[in-house]
DOKOL-619323 format. One line per 3 residues: number of its first residue (from 0); their letters; for each residue y, z, x of N, C-alpha, C, O. Coordinates in steps of 0.05 Angstrom, whole numbers, plus 5000, padded with zeros to 4 digits. Atoms other than C-alpha are relative to their C-alpha. Example, Ala and Ser with C-alpha at 12.3 -4.5 7.8 and 13.67 -1.06 7.14 Angstrom:
0 = as = 4976:5000:5018:4910:5156:5246:5024:5000:5018:5024:5013:5039 ~ 4976:4999:4984:4979:5143:5273:5022:5014:4985:5044:5018:4995;
//
This chain:
0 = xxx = 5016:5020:5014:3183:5502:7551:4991:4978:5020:5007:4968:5036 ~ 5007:5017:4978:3139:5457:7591:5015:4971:4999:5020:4959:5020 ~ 4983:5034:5007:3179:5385:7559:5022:5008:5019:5030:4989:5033;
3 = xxx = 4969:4999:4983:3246:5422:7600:4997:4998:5034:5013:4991:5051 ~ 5000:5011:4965:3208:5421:7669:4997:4972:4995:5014:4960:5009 ~ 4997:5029:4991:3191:5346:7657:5024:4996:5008:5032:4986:5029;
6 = xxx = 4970:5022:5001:3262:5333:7632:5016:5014:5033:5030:4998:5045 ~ 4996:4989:4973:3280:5382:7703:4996:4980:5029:5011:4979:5048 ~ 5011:5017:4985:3241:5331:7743:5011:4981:4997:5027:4975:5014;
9 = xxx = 4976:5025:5000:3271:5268:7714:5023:5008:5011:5025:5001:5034 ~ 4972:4992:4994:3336:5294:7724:5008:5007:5030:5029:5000:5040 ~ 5000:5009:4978:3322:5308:7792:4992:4979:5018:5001:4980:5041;
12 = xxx = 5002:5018:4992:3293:5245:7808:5024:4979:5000:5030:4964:5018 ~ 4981:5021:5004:3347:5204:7777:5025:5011:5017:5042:4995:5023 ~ 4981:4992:4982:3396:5250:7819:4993:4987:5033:5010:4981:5049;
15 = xxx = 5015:5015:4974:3350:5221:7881:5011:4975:5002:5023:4968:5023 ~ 4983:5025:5004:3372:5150:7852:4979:4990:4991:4981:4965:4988 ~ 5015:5010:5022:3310:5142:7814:5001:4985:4981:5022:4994:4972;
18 = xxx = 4985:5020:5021:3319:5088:7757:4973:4998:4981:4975:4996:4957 ~ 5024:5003:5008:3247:5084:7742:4973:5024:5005:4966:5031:5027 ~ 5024:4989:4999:3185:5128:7726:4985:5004:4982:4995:5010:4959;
21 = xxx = 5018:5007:5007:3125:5124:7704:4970:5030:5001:4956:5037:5020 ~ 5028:4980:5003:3070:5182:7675:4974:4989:4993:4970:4969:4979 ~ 5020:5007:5004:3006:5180:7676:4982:5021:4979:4978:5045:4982;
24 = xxx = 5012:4988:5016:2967:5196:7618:4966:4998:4996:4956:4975:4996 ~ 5026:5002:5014:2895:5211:7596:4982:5014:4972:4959:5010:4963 ~ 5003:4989:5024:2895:5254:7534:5000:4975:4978:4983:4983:4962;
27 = xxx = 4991:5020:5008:2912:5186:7494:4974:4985:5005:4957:4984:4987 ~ 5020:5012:4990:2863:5150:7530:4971:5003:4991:4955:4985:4987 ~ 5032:4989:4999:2799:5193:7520:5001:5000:4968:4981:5004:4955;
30 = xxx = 5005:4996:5029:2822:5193:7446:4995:4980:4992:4988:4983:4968 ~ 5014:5029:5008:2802:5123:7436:4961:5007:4998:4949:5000:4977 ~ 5023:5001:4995:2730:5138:7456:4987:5022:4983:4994:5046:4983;
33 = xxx = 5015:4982:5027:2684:5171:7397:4988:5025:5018:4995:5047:5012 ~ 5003:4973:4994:2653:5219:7443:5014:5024:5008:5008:5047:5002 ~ 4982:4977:4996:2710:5254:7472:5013:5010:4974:5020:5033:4969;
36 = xxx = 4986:4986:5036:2739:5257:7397:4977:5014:4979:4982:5025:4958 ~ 5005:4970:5016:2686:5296:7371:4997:5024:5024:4998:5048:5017 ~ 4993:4974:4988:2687:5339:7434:5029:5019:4992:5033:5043:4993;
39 = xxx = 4983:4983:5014:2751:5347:7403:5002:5008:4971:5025:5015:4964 ~ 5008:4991:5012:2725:5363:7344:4988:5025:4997:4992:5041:4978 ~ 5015:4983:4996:2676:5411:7372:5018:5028:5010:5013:5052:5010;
42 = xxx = 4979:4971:4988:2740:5450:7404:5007:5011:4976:5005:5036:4977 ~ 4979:5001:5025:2776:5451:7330:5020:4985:4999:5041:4993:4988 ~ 4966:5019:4998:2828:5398:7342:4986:4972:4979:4962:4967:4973;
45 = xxx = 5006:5018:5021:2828:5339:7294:5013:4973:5016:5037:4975:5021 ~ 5006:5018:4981:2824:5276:7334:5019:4982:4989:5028:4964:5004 ~ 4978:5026:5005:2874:5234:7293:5020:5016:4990:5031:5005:4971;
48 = xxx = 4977:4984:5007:2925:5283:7281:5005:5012:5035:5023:5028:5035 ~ 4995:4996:4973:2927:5295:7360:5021:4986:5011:5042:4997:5018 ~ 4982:5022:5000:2960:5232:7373:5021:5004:4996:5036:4997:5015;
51 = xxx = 4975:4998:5009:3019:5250:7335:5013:5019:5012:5035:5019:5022 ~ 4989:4972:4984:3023:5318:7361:5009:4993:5027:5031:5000:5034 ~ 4992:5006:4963:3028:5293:7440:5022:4981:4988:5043:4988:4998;
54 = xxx = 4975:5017:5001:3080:5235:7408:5038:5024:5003:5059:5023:5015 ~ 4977:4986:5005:3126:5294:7385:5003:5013:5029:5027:5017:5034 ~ 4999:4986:4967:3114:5328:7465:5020:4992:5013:5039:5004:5024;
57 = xxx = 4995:5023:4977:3127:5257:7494:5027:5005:4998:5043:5010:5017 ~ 4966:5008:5007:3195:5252:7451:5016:5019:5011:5039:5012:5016 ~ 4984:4977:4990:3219:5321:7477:5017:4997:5024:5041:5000:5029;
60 = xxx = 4996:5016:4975:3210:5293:7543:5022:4979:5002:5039:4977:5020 ~ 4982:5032:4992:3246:5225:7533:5026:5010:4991:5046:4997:4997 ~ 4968:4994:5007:3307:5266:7501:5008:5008:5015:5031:5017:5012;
63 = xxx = 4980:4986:4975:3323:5290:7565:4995:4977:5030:4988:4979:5053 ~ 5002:5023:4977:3323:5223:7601:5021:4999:5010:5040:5001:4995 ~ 4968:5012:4993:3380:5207:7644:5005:4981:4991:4985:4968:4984;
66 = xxx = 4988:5024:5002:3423:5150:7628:4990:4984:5027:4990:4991:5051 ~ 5009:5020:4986:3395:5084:7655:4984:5010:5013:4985:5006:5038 ~ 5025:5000:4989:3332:5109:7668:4983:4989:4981:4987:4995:4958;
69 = xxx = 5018:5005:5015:3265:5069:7643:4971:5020:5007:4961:5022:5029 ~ 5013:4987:5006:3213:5112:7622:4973:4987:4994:4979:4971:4976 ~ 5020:5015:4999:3141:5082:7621:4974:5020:4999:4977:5040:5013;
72 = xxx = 5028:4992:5007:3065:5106:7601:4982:4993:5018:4982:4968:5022 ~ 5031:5023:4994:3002:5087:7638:4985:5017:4986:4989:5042:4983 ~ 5017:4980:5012:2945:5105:7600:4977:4995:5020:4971:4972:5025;
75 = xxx = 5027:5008:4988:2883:5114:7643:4979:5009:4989:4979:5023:4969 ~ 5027:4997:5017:2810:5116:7629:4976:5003:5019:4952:5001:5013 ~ 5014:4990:4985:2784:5135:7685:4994:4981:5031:4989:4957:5029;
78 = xxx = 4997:5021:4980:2781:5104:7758:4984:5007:5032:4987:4995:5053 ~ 5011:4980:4984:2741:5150:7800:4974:4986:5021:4952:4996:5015 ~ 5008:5013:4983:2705:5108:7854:4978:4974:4981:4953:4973:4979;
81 = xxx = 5000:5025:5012:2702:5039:7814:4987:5005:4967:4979:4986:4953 ~ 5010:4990:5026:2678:5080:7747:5013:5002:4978:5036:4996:4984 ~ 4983:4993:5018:2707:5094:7683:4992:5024:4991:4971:5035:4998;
84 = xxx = 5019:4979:5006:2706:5154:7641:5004:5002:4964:4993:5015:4946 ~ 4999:5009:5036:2731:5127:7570:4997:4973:4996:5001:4956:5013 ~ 5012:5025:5009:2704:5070:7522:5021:4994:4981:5038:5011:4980;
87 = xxx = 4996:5003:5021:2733:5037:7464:5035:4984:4989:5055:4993:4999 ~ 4974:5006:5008:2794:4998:7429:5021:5035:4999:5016:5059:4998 ~ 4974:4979:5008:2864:5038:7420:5007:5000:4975:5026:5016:4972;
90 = xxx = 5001:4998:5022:2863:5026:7348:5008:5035:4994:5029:5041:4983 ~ 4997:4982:5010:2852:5102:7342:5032:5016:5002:5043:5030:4984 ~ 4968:4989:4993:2928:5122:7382:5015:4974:4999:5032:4969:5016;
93 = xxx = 4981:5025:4987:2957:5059:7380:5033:5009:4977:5056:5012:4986 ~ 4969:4989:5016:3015:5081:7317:5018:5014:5017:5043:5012:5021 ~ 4986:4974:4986:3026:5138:7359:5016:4993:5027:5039:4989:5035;
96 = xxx = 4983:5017:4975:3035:5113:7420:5022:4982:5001:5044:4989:5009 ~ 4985:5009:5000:3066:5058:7410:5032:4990:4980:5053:4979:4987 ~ 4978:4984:5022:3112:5072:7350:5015:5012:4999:5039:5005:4996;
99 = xxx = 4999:4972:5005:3117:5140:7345:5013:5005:5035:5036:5013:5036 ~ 4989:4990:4969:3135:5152:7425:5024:4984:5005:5023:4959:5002 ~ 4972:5016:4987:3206:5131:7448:5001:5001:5025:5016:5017:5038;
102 = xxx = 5020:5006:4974:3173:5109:7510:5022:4965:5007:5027:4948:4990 ~ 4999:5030:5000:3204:5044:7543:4979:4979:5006:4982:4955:4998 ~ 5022:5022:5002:3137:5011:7562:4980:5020:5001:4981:5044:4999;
105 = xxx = 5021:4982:5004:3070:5027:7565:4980:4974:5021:4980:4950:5020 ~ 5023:5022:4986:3013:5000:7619:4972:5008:4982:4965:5029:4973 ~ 5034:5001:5014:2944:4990:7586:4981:4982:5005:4983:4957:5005;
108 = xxx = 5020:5018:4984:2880:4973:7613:4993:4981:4980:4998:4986:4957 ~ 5015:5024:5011:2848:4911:7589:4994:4986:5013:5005:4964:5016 ~ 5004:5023:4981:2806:4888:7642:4972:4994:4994:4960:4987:5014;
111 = xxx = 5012:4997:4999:2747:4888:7606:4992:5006:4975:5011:5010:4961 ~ 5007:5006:5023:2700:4892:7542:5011:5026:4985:5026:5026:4966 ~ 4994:4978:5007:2704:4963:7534:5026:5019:4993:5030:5043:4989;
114 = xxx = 4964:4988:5012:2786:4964:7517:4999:4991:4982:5022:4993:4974 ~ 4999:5012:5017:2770:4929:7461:5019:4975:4994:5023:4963:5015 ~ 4983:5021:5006:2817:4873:7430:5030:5005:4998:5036:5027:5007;
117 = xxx = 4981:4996:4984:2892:4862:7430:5019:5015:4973:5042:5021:4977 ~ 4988:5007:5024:2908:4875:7345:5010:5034:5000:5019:5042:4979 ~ 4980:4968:4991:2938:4953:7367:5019:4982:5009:5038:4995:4998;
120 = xxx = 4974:4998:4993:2993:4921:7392:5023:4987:4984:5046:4984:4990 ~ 4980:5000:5025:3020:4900:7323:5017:5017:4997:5039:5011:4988 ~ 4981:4975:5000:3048:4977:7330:5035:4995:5012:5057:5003:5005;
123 = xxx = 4976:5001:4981:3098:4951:7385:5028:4996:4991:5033:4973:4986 ~ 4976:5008:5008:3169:4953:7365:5019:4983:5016:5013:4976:5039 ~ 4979:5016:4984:3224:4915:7390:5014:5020:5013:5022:5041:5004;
126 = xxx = 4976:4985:4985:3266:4938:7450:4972:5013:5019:4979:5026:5038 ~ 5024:4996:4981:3189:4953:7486:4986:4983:5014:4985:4959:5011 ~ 5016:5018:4978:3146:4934:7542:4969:5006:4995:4964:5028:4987;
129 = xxx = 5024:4992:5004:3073:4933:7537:4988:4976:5034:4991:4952:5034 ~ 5021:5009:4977:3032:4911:7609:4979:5001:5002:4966:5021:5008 ~ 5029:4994:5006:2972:4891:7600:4989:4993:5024:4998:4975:5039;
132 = xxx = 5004:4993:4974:2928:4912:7656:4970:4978:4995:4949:4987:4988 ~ 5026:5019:4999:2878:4846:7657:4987:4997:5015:4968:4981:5011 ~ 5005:5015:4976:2864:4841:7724:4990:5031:5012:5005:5050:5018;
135 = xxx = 5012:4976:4989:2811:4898:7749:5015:5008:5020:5033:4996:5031 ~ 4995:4993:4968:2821:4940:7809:4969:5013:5007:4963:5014:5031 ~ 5023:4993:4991:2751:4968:7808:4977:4988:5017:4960:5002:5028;
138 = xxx = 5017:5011:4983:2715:4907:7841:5013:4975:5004:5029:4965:4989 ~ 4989:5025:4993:2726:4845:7881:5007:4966:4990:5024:4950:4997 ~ 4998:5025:5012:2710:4787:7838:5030:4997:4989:5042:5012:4974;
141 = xxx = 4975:5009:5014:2773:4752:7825:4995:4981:4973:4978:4964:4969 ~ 5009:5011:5029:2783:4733:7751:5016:4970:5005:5033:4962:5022 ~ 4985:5024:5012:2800:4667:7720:5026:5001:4996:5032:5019:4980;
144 = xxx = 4977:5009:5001:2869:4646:7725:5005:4992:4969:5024:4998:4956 ~ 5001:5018:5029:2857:4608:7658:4998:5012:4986:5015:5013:4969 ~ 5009:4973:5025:2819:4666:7619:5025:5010:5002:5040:5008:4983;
147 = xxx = 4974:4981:5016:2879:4709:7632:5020:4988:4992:5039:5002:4983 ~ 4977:5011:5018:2924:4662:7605:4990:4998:4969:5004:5001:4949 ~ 5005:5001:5034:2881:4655:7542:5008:5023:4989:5021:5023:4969;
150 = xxx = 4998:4981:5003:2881:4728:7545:5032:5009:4988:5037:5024:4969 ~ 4969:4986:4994:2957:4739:7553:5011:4985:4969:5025:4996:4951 ~ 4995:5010:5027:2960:4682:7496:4984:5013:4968:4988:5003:4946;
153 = xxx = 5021:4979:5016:2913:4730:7451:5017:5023:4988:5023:5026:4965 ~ 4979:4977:4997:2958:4792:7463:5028:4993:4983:5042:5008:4970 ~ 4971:5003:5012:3019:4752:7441:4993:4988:4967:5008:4973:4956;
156 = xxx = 4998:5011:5020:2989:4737:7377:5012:5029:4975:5018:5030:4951 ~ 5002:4975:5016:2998:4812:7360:5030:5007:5011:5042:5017:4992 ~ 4975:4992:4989:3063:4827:7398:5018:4971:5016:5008:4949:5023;
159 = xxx = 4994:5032:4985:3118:4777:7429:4997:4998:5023:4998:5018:5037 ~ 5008:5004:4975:3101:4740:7490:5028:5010:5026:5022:5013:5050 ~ 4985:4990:4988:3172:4764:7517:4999:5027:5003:5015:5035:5020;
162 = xxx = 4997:4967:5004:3158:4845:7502:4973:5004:5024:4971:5027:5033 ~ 5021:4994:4987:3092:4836:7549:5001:4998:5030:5023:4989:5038 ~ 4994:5007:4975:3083:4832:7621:4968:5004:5016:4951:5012:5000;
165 = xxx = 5021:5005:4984:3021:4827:7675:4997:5014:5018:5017:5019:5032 ~ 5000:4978:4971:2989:4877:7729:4978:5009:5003:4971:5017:4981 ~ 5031:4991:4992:2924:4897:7752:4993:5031:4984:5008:5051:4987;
168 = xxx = 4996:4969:5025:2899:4958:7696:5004:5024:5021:5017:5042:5011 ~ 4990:4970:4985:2906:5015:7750:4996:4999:5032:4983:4980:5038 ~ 4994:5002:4989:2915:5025:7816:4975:4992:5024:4953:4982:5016;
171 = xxx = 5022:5023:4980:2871:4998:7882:4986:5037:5014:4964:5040:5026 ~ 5008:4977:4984:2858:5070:7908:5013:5031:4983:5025:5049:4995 ~ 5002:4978:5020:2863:5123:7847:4997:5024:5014:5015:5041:5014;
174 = xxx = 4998:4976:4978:2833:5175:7899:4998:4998:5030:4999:4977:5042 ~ 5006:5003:4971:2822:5191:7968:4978:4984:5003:4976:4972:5024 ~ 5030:5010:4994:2753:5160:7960:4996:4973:4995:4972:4968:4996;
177 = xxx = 4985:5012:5012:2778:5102:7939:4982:4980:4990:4962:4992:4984 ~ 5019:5018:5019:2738:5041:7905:4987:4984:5011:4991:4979:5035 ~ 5014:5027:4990:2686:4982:7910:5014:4981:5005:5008:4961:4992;
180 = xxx = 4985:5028:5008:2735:4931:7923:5018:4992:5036:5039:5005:5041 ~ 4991:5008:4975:2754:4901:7998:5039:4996:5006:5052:4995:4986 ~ 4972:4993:5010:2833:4901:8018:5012:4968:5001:5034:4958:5000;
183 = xxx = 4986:5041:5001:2831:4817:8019:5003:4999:4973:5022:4989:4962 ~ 5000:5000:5034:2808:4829:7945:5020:5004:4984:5025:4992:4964 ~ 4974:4993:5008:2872:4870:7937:5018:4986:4997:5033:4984:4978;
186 = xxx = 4976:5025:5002:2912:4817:7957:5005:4977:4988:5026:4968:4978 ~ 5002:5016:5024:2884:4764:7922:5002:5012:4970:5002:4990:4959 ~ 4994:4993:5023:2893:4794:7856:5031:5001:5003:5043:4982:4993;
189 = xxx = 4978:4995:4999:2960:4817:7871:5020:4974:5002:5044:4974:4996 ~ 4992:5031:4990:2970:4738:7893:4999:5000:4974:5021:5001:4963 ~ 4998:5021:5020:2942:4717:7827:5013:5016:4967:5010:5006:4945;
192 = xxx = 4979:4988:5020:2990:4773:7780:5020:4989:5003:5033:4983:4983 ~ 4971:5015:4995:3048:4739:7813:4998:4970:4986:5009:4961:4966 ~ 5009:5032:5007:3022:4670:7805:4999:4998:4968:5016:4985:4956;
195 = xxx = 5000:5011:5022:3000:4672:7737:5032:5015:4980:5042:5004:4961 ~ 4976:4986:5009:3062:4719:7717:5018:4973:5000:5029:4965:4979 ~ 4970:5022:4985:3113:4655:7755:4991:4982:4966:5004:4980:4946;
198 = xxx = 5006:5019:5027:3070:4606:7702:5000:5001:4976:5000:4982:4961 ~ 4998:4998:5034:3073:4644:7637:5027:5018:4994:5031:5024:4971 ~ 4973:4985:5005:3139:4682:7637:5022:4984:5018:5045:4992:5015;
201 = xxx = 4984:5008:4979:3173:4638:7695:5020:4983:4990:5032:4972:5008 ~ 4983:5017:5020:3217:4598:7645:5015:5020:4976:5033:5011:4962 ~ 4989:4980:5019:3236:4656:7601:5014:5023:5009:5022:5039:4993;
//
């Protein structure tokens, strides 16, 4: 069963002394966006009954976690030399995901119009992490310090401001080919995740 090589892999990682890992997903992702969900239509798969189906996969997976390991989601949406390749709020997986999966956190982009708003993360239960990925990696402009605090205060109107956390939505170099974005740019962002992280969680 393919869930027994994951749980194979955890189990050898955490024998490594692993404590933490983190999959990356895009089945989830592309199901937000109306066109890939009638391509999955067009296969025969039913676009909101999918969701559930990959939750029950995920869980197979997480039942064969080691002890004191955290288990974590990224969902991506595509990152392919500063591009995307999905649109749209998470409304459509958000139950699933974040519910329905016995996942300990979950990264999700939101650096941008096209993730839509923050009211999916009403799903979130207690005892989870949700990281919201505000802070591009696709290009250099560095954002507002300020916006992402409104932002981060936005997010916590739907989930608590203690269950959330701060991080650039995906990584600085996705592939070999790697993105529009200079490696000072890198650092300043990475400066101002710390920074605004110290100011809105640094007391809690």
């Amino acid at each position: 069963m393919t869930a027994n090589a994951y749980g194979d892999e955890l189990r050898s990682l955490s024998a490594a002394g692993c404590t933490y890992v983190q999959m990356d997903d895009t089945n989830l992702a592309y199901l937000c966006d109306e066109k890939m969900r009638e391509a999955a239509r067009q296969r025969g798969d039913d676009p909101n009954e999918l969701p559930h189906r990959y939750a029950k996969f995920v869980n197979l997976v997480v039942a064969q976690k080691p002890a004191g390991m955290t288990l974590a989601m990224h969902l991506c949406r595509g990152n392919f030399k500063s591009t995307h390749a999905a649109s749209s709020d998470y409304e459509p997986v958000a139950e699933a995901l974040l519910k329905e999966m016995n996942l300990d956190a979950y990264f999700m982009e939101y650096d941008d119009s096209r993730s839509g708003d923050f009211k999916p993360l009403r799903f979130l239960p207690k005892g989870k992490t949700v990281v919201l990925g505000l802070i591009t990696t696709k290009f250099g402009a560095i954002e507002s310090k300020d916006n992402i605090k409104r932002r981060i205060e936005d997010a916590a109107k739907y989930a608590p401001l203690d269950q959330l956390a701060l991080l650039p939505q995906c990584s600085f170099s996705s592939t070999v080919h790697g993105k529009d974005i200079a490696v000072e740019a890198q650092r300043s962002k990475l400066r101002l995740v710390v920074e605004t992280a110290q100011e809105v969680w640094g007391s809690m």
